[in-house]
LOFITI-301920 format. One record per residue (C-alpha): residue number from 1; x, y, z; residue in one letter. Coordinates in Angstrom, 2 decimals, always signed. Layout:
REM LOFITI-301920
<lofi nuke="NUM" xx="X" yy="Y" zz="Z" torti="A"/>
...
REM end
This chain:
REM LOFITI-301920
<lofi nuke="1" xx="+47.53" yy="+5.42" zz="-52.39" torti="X"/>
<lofi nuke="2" xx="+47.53" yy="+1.72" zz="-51.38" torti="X"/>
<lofi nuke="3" xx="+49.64" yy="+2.96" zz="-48.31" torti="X"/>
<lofi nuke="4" xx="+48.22" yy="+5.97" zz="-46.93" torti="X"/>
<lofi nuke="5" xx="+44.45" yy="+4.22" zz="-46.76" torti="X"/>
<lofi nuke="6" xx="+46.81" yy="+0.75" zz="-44.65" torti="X"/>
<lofi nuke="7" xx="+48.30" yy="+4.03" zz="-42.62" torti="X"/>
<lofi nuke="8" xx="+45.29" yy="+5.58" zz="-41.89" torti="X"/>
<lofi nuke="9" xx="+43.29" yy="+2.19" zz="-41.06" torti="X"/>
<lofi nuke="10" xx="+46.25" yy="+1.02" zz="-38.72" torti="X"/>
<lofi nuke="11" xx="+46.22" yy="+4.82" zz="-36.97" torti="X"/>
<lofi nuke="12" xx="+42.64" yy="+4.11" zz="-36.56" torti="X"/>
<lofi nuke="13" xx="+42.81" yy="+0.64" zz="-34.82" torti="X"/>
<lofi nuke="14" xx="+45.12" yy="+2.46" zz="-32.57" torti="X"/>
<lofi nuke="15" xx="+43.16" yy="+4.89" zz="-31.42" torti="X"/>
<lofi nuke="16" xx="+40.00" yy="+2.40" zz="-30.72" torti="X"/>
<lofi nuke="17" xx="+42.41" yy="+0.33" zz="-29.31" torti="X"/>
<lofi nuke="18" xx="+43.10" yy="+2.86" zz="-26.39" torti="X"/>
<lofi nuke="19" xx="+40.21" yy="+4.09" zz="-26.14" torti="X"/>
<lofi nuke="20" xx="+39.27" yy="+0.31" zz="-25.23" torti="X"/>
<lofi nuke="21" xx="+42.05" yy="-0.08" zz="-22.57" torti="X"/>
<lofi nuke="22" xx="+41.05" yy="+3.71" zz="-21.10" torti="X"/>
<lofi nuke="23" xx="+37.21" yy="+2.70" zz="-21.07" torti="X"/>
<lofi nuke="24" xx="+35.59" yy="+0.92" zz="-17.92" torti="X"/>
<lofi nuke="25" xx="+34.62" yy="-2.48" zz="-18.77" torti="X"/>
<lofi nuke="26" xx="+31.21" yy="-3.53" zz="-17.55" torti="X"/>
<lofi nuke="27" xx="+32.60" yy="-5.28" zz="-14.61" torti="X"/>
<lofi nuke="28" xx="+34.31" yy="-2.52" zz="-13.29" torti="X"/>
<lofi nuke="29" xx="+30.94" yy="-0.49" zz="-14.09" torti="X"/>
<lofi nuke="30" xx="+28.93" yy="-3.01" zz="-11.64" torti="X"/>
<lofi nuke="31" xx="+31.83" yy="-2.98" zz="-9.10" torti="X"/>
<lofi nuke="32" xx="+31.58" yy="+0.54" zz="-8.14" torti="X"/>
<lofi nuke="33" xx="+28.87" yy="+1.28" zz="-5.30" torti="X"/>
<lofi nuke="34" xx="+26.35" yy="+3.54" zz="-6.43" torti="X"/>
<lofi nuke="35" xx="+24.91" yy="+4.38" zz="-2.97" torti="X"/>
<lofi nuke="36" xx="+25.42" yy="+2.63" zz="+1.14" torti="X"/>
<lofi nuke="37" xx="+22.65" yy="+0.75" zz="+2.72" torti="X"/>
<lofi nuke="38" xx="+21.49" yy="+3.12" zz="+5.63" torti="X"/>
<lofi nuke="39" xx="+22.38" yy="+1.28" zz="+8.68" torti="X"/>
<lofi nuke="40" xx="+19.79" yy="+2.79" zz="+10.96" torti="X"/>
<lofi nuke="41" xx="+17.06" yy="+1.24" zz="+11.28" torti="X"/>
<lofi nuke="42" xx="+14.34" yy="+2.47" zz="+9.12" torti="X"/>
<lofi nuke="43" xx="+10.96" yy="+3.84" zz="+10.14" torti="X"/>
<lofi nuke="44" xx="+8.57" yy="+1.13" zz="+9.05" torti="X"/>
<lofi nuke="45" xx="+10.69" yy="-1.17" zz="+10.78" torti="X"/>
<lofi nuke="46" xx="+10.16" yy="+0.78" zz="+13.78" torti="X"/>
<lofi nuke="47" xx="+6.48" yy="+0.80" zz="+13.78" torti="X"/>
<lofi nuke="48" xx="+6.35" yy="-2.97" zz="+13.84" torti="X"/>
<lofi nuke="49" xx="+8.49" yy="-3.20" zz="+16.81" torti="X"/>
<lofi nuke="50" xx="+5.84" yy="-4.73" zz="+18.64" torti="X"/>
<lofi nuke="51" xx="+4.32" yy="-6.86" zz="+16.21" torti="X"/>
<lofi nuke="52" xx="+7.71" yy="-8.01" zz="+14.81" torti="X"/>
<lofi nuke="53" xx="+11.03" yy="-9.63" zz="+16.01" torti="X"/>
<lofi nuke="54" xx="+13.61" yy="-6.71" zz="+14.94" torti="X"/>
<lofi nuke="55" xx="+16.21" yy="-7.21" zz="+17.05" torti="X"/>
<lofi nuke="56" xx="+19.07" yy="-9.30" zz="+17.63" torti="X"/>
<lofi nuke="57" xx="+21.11" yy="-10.94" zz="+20.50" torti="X"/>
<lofi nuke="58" xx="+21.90" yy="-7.90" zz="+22.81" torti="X"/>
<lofi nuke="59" xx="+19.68" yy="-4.84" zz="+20.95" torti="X"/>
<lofi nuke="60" xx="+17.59" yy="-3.14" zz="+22.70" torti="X"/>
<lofi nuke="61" xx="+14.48" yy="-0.78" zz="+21.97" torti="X"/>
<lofi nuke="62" xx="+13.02" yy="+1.48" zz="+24.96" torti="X"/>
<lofi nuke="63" xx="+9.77" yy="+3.60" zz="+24.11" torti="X"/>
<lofi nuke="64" xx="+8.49" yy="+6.33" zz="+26.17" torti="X"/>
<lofi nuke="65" xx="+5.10" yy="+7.65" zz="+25.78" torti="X"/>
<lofi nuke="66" xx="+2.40" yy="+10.18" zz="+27.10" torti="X"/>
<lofi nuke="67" xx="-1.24" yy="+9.91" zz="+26.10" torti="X"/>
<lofi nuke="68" xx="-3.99" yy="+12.12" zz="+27.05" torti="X"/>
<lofi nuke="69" xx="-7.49" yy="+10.49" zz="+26.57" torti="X"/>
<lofi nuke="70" xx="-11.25" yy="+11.94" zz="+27.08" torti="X"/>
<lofi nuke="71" xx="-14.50" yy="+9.89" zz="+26.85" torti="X"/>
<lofi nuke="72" xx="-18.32" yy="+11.86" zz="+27.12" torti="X"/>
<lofi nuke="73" xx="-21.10" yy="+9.50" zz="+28.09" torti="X"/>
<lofi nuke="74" xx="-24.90" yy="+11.15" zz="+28.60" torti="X"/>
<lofi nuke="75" xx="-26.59" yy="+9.95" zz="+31.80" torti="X"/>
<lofi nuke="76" xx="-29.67" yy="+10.93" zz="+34.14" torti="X"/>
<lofi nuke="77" xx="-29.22" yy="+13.03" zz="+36.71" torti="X"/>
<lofi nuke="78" xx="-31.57" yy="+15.28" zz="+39.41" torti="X"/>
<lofi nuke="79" xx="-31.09" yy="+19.40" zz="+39.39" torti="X"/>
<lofi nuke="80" xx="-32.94" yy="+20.98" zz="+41.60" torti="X"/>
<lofi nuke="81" xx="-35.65" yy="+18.02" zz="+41.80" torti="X"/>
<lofi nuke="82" xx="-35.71" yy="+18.20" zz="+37.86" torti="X"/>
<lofi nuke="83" xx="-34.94" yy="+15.11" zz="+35.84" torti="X"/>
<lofi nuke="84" xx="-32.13" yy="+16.77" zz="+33.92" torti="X"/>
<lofi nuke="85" xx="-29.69" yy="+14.80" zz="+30.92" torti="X"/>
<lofi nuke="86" xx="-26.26" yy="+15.35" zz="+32.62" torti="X"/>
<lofi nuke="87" xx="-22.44" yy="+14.73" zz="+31.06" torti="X"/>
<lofi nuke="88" xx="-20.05" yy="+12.68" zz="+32.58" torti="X"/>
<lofi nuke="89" xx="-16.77" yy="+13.51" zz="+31.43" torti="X"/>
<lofi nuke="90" xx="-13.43" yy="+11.34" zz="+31.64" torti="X"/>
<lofi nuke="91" xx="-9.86" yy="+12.30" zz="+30.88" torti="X"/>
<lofi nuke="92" xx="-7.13" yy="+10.28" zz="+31.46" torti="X"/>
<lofi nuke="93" xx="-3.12" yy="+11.08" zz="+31.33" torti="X"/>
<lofi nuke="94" xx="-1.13" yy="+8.36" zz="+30.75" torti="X"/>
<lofi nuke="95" xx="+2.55" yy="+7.68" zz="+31.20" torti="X"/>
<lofi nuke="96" xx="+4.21" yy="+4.69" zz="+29.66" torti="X"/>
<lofi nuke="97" xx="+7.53" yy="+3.37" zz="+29.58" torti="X"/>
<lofi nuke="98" xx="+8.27" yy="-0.15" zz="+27.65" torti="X"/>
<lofi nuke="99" xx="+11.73" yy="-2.40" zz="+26.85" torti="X"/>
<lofi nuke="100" xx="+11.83" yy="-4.82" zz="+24.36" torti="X"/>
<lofi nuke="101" xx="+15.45" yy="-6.55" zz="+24.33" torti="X"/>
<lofi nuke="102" xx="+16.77" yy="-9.27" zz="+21.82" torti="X"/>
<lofi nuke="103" xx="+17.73" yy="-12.59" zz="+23.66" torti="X"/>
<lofi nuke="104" xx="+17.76" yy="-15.35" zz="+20.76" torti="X"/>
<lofi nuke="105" xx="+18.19" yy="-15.56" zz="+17.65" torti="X"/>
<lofi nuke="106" xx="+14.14" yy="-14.58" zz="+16.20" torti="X"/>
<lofi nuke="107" xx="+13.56" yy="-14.06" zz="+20.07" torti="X"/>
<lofi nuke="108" xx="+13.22" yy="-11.18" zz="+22.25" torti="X"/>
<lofi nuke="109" xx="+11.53" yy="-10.82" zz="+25.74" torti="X"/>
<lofi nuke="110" xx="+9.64" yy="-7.37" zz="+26.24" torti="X"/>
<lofi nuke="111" xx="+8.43" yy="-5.48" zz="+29.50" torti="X"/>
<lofi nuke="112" xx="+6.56" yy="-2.31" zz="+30.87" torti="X"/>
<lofi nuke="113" xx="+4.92" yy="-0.24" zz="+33.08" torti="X"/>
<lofi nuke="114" xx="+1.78" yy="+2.69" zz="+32.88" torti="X"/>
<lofi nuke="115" xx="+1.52" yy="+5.13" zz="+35.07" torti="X"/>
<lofi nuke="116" xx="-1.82" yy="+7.20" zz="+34.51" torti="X"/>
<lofi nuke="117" xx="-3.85" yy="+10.49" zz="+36.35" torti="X"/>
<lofi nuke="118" xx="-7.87" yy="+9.92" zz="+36.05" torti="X"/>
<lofi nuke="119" xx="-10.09" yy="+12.74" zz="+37.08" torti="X"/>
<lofi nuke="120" xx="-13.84" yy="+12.04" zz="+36.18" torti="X"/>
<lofi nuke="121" xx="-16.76" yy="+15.02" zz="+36.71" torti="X"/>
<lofi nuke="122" xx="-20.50" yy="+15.19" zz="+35.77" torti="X"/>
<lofi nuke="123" xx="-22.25" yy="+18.21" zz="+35.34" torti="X"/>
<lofi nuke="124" xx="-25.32" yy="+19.95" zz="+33.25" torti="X"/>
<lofi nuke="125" xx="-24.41" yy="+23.08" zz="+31.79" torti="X"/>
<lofi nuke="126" xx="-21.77" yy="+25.40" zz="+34.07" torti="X"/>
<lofi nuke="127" xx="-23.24" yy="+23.08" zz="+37.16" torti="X"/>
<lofi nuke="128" xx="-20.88" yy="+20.75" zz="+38.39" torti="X"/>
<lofi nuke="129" xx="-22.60" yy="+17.93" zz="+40.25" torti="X"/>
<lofi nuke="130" xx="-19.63" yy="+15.49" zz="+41.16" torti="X"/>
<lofi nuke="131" xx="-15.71" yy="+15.37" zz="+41.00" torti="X"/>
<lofi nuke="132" xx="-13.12" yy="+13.02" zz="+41.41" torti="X"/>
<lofi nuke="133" xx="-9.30" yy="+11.83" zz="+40.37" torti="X"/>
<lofi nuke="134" xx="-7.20" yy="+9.55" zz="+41.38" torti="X"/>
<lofi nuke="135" xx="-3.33" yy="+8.81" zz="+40.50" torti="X"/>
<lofi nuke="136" xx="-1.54" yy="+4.93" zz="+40.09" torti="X"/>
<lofi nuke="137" xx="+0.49" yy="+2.83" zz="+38.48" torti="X"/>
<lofi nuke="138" xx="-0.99" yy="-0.04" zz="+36.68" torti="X"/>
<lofi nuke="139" xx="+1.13" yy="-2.94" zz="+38.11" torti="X"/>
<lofi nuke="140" xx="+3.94" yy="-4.15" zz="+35.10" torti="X"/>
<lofi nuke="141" xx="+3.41" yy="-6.19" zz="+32.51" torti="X"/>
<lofi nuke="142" xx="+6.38" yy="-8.77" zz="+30.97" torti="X"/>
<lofi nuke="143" xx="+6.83" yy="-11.16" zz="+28.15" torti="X"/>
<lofi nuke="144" xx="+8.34" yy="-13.29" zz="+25.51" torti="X"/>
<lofi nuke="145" xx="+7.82" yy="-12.76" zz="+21.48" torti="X"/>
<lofi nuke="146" xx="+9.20" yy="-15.33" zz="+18.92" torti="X"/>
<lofi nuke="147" xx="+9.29" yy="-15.88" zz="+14.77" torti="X"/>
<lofi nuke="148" xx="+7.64" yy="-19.43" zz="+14.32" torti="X"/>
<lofi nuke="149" xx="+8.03" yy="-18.94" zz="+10.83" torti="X"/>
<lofi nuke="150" xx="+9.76" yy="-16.38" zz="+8.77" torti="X"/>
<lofi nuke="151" xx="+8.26" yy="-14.37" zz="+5.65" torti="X"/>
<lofi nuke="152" xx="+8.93" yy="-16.56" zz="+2.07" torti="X"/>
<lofi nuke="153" xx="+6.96" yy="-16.65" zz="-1.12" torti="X"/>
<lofi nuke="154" xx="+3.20" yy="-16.95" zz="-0.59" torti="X"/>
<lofi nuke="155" xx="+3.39" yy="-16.68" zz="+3.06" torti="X"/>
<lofi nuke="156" xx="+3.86" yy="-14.41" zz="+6.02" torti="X"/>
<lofi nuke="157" xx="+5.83" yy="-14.49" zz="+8.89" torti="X"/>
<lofi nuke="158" xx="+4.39" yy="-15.70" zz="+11.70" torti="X"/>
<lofi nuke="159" xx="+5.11" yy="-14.42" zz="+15.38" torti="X"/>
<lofi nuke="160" xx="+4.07" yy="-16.07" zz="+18.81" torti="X"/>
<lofi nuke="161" xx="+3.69" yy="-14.63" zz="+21.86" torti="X"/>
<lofi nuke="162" xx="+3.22" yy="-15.14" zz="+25.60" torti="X"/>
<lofi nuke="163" xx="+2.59" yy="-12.36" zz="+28.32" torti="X"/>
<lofi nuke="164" xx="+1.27" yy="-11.55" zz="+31.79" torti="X"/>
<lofi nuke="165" xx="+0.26" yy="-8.83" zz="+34.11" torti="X"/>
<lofi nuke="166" xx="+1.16" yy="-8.43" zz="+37.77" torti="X"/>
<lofi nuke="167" xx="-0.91" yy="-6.03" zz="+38.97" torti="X"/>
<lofi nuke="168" xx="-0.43" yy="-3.30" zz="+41.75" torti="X"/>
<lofi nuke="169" xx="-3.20" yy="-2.78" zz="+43.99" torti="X"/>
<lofi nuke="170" xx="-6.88" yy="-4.76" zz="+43.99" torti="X"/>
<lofi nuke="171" xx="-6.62" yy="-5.83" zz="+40.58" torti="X"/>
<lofi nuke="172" xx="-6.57" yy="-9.25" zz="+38.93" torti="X"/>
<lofi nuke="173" xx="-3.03" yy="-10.96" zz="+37.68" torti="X"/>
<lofi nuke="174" xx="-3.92" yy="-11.49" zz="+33.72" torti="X"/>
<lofi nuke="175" xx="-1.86" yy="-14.78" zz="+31.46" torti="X"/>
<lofi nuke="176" xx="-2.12" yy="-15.19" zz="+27.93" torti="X"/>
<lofi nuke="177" xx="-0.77" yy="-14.88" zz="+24.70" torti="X"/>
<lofi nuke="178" xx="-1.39" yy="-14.66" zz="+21.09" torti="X"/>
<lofi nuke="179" xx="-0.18" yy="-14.83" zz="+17.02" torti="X"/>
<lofi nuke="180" xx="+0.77" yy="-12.36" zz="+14.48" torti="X"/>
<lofi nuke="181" xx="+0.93" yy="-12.22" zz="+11.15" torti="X"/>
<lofi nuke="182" xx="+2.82" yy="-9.83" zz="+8.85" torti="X"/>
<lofi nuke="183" xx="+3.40" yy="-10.17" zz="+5.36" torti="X"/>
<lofi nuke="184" xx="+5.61" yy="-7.21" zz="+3.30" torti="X"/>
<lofi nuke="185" xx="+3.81" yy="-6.29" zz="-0.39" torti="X"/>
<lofi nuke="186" xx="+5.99" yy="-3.22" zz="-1.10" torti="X"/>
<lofi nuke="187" xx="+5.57" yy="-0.48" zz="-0.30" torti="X"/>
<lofi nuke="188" xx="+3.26" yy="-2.05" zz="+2.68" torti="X"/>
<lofi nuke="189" xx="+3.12" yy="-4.11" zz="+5.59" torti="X"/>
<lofi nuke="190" xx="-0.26" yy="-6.05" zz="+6.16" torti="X"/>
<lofi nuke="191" xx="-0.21" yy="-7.28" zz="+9.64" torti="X"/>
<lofi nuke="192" xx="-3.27" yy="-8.95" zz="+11.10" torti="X"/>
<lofi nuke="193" xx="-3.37" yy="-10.26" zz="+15.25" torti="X"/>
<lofi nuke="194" xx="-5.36" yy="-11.90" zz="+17.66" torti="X"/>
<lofi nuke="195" xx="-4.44" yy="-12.51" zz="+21.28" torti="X"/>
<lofi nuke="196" xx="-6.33" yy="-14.37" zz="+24.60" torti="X"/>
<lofi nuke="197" xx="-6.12" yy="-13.20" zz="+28.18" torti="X"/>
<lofi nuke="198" xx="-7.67" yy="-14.63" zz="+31.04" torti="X"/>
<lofi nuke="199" xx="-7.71" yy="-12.54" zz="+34.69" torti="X"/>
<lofi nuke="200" xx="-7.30" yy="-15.23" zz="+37.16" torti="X"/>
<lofi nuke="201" xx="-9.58" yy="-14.90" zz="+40.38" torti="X"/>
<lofi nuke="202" xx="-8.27" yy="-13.54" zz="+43.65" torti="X"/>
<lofi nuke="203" xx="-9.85" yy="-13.12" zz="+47.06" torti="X"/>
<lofi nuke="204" xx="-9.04" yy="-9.39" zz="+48.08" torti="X"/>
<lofi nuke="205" xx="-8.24" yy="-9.27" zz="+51.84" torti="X"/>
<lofi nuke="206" xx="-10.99" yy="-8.13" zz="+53.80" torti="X"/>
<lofi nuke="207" xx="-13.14" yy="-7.32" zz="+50.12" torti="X"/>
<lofi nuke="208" xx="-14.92" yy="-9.16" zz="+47.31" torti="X"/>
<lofi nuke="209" xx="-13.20" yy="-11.89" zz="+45.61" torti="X"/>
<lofi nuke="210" xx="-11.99" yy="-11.18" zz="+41.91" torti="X"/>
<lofi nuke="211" xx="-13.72" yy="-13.41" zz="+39.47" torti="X"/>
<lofi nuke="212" xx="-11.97" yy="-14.37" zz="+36.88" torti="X"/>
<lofi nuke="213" xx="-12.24" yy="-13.37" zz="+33.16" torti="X"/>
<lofi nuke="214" xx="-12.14" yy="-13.56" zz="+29.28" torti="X"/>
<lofi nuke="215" xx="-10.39" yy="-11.00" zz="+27.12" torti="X"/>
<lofi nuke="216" xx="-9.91" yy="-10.88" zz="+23.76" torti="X"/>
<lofi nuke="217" xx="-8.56" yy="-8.72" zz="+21.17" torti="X"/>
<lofi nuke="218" xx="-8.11" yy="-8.41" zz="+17.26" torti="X"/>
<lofi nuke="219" xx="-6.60" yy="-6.29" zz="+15.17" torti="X"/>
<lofi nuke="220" xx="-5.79" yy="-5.41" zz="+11.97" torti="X"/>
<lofi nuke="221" xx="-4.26" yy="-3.01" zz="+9.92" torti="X"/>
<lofi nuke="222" xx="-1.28" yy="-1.40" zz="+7.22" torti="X"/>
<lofi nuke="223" xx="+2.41" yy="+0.19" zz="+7.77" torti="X"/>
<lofi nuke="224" xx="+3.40" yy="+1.81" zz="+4.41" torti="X"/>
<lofi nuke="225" xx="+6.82" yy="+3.77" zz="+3.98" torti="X"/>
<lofi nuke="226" xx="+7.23" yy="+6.68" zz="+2.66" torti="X"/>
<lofi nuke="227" xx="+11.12" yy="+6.45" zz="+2.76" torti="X"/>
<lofi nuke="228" xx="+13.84" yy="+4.87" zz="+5.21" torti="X"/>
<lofi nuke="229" xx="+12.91" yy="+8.19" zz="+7.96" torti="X"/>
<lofi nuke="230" xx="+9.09" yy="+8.42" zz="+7.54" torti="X"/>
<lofi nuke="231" xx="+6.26" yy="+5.70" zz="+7.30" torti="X"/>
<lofi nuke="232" xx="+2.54" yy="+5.81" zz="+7.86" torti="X"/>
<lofi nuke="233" xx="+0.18" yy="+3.56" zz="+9.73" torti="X"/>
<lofi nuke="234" xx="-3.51" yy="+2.49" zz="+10.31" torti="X"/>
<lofi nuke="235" xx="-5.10" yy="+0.26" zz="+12.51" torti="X"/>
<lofi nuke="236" xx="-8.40" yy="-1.17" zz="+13.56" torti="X"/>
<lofi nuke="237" xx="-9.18" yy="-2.95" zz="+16.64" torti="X"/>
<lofi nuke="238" xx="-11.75" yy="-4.83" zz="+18.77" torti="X"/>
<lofi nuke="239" xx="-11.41" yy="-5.62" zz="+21.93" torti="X"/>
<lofi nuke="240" xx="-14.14" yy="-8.21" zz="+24.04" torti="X"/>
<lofi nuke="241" xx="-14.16" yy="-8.96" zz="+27.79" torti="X"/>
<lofi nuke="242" xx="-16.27" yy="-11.06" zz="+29.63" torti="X"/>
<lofi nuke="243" xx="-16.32" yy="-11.09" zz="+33.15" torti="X"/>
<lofi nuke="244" xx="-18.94" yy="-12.93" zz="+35.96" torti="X"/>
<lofi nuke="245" xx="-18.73" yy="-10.39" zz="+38.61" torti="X"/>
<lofi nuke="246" xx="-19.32" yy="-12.04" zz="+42.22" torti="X"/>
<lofi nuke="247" xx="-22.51" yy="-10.67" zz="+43.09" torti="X"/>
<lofi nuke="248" xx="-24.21" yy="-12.83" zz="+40.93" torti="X"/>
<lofi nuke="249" xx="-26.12" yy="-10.60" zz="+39.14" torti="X"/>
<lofi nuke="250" xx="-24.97" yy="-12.45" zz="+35.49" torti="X"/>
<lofi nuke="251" xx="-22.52" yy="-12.71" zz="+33.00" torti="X"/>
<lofi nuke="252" xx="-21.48" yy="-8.91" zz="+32.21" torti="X"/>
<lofi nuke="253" xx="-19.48" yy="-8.18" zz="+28.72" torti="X"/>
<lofi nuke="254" xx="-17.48" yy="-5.09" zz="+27.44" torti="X"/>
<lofi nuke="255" xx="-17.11" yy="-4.78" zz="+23.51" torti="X"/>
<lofi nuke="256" xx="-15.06" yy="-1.41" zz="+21.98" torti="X"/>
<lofi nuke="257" xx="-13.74" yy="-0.90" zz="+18.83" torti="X"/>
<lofi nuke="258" xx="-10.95" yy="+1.90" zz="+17.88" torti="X"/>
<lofi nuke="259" xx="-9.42" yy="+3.19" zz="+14.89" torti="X"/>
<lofi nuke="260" xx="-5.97" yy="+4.61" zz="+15.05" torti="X"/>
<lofi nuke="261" xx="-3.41" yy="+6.56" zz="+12.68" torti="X"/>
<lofi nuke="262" xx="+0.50" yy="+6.97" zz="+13.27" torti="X"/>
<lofi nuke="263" xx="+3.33" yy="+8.35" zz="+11.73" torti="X"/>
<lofi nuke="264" xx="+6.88" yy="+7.24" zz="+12.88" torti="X"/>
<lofi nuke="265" xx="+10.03" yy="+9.28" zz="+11.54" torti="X"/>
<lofi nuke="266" xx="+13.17" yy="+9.62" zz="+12.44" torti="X"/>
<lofi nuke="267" xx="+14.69" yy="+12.06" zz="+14.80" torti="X"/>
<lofi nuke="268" xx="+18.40" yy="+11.34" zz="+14.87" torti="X"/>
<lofi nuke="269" xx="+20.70" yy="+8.01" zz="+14.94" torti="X"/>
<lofi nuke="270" xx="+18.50" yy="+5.61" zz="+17.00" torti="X"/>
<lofi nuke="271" xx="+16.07" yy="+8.43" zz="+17.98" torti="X"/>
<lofi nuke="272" xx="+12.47" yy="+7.85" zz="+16.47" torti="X"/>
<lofi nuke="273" xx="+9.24" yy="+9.79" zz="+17.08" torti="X"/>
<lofi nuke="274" xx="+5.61" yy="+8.36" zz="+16.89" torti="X"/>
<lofi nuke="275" xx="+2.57" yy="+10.62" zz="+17.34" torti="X"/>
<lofi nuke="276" xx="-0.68" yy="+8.76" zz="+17.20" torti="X"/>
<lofi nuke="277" xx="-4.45" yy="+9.44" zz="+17.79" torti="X"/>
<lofi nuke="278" xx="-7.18" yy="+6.86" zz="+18.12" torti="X"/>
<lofi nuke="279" xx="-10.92" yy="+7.66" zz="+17.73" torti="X"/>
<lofi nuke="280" xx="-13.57" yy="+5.26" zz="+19.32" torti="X"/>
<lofi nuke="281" xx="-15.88" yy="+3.68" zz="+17.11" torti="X"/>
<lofi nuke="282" xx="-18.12" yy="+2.01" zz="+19.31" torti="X"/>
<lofi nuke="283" xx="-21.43" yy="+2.65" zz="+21.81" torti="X"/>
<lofi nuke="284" xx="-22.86" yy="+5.85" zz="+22.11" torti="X"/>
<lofi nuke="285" xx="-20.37" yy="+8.03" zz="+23.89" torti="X"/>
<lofi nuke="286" xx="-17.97" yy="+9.90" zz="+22.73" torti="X"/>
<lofi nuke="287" xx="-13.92" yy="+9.12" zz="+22.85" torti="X"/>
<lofi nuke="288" xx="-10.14" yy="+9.82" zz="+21.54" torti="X"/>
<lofi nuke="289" xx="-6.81" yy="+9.63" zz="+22.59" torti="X"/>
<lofi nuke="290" xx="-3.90" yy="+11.26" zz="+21.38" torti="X"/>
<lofi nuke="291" xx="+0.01" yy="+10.88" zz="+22.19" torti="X"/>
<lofi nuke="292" xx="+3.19" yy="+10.82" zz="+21.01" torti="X"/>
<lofi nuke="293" xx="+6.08" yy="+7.94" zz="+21.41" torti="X"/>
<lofi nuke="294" xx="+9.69" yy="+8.06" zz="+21.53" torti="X"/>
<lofi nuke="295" xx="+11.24" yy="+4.75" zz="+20.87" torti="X"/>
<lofi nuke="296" xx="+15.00" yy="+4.96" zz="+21.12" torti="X"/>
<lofi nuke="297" xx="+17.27" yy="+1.99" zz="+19.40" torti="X"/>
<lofi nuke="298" xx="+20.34" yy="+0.68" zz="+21.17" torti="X"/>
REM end
């Protein structure tokens, strides 16, 4: 009896025994990859292109866009010698095409060019009093963005920039620059902005001289991703100019504020897609635009 219960309790440590050797351990467990990084880029990243240094030495990002905007402002006009409340309406189609290129490491210098199609018309009722349109490119615009400081525990990163205009036509050359700051609570981005621009005066030949200006704008606003190939944005922005034209009829200034909502998803490897529209929230008339962006990742 004594040896059948040692027999059975030896068979027994045999079997655990190989069952041990057959099993995983726990190292081998945590050894084998569950799932690959994606190495696309992913959507959210995308949106911050341009508030964000994303790319490294040699990458490049080009976005095309087309926007189509419309603004109604209410003005006095004459119709048939009656005072009459008259509608002036603007729509503008705009064209834009923008590189962004990694130089250094947190570095990357950035440049672009608009083209837009204006056509303006006032009219009360089905009478059309006036009519107008005109087509141009707005001169190119270049730059340099750089990480000051990068994203730790309790703060965000924090992104420099410098820029200017050179403008096409009887328009002023603009210099200036700004800050960024993003910090990443996931799911979301917060990212808040500011930036300075001053037009430099310019005597036009044979016309008024340019005076020079103030600009300023703010923003501030929320990237939040749904997955790696779809994330969701808001923004809200002021922008405030100040200007002394040369007639010297006084200071003259130019606030607007705009509220706009994006989604970016991805399209293929490197392809991305951005529609957008952007509803005025300031003075009395009327105005949206709505687009769509293709940025495409090299």
């Amino acid at each position: 009896m004594v040896s059948v219960t040692l027999r059975a309790r030896a068979s027994l440590g045999l079997w655990l025994a190989a069952l041990l050797v057959w099993m995983p351990g726990p190292a081998a467990a945590q050894d084998k990859p569950v799932g690959e990084a994606p190495e696309e880029r992913s959507a959210e990243d995308i949106f911050l292109r341009s508030r964000r240094v994303l790319l490294g030495k040699g990458e490049l990002v080009v976005d095309v866009g087309q926007f189509f905007s419309r603004s109604d402002d209410l003005q006095l006009a004459v119709v048939n010698n009656t005072l009459a409340l008259a509608t002036r309406e603007q729509t503008v189609l705009t064209t834009v095409l923008f590189g962004r290129v990694g130089v250094l490491n947190e570095t990357e210098l950035f440049a672009g060019t608009t083209f837009y199609h204006l056509r303006s018309r006032v009219f009360v009722g089905s009478t059309e009093l006036a009519s107008g349109g005109q087509s141009e490119f707005a001169g190119a615009s270049v730059g340099v963005r750089r990480t000051f400081l990068q994203e730790a525990a309790g703060r965000p990163d924090i992104i420099g920039s410098f820029d200017a205009l050179i403008p096409k036509g009887d328009t002023a050359y603009v210099l200036g620059g700004g800050l960024t700051l993003v910090k990443s609570i996931d799911p979301v981005v917060l990212f808040a902005g500011a930036n300075y621009h001053r037009s430099l005066g310019r005597d036009m030949p044979g016309g008024p001289r340019l005076e020079p200006g103030d600009i300023v704008d703010v923003s501030l606003g929320y990237g939040l991703g749904l997955n790696d190939t779809l994330a969701i944005s808001t923004v809200a922005s002021g922008l405030f100019t100040r200007s002394t034209p040369s007639d010297g009829s006084g200071p003259q200034r130019f606030d607007a504020f705009t509220l706009r909502f994006a989604l970016t998803s991805s399209l293929a490897k490197g392809l991305y897609i951005e529609p957008s529209v952007s509803i005025g929230l300031s003075g009395t008339s009327q105005n949206f635009t709505m687009g769509v962006t293709v940025p495409y990742s090299f």
